[in-house]
C-alpha positions as CSV (number, residue, x, y, z in Angstrom):
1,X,-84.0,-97.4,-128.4
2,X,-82.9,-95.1,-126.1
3,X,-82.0,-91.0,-126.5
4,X,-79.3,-89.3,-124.5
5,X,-78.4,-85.8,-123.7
6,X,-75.1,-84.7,-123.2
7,X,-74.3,-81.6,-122.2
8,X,-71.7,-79.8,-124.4
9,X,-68.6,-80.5,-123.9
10,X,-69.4,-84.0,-123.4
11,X,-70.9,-83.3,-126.5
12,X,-67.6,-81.8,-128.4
13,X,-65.5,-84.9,-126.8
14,X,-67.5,-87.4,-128.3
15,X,-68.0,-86.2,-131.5
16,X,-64.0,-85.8,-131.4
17,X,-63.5,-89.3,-130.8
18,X,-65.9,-90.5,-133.4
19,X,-64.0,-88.6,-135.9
20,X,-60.2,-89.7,-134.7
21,X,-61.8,-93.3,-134.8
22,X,-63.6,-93.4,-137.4
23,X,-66.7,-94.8,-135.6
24,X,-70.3,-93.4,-134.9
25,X,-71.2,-91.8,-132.0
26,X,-74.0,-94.5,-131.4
27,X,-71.5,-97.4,-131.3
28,X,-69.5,-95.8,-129.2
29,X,-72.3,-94.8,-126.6
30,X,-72.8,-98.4,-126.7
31,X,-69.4,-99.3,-125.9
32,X,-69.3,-97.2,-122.8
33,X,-72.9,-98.1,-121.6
34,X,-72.0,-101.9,-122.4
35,X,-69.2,-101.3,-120.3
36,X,-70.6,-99.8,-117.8
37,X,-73.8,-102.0,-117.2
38,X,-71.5,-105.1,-116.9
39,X,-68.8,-103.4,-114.5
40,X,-71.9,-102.8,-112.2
41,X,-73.6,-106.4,-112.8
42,X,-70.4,-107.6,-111.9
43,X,-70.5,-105.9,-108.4
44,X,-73.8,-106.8,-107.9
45,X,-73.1,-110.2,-108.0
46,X,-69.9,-109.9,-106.0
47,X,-71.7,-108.4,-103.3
48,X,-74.9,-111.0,-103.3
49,X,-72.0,-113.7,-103.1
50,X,-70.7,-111.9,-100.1
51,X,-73.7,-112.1,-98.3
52,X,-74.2,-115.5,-99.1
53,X,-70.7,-116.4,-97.5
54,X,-71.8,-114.0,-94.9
55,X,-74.9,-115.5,-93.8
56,X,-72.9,-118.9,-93.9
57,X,-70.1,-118.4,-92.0
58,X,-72.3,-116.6,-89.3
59,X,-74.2,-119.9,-88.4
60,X,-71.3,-121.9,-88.6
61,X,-70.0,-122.9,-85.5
62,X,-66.4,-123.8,-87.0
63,X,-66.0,-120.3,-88.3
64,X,-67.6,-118.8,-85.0
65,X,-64.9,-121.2,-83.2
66,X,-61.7,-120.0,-84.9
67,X,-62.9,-116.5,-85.1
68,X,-62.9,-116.4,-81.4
69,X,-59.9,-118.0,-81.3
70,X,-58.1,-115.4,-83.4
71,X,-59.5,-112.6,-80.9
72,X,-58.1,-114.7,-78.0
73,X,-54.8,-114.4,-79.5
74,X,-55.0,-111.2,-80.7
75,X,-56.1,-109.9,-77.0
76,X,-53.5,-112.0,-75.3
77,X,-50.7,-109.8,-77.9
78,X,-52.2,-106.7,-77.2
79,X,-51.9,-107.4,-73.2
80,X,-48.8,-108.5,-73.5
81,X,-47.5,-105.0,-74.7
């Protein structure tokens, strides 16, 4: 169980939305925190993957080769101007 406070205009909105819907306040709280909880799981996870690749491609000396191969390239390009 959990108990919110909104402050008043928040309040007024949600209250109008329950009644143009036809819906509890409660359910739609529980939309919106639903929502919200697994829009921000969702990054959590994206970033944790991210770090795994991270940490992966750092040690790997294929990655490490072409990377420095890209800057090669990219220096040579931006002598050449």
């Amino acid at each position: 169980m959990l108990g919110v406070r909104l402050d008043a205009e928040t309040e007024l909105a949600l209250d109008a939305i329950a009644r143009r819907t036809r819906r509890p306040k409660s359910q739609i709280a529980r939309e919106a925190i639903r929502s919200y909880v697994l829009r921000n799981d969702v990054e959590a996870r994206a970033r944790a993957e991210w770090r795994t690749i991270s940490d992966a491609e750092r040690d790997n000396p294929e990655i490490e080769a072409l990377l420095g191969s890209a800057f090669r390239d990219l220096s040579d390009d931006l002598a050449a101007r």
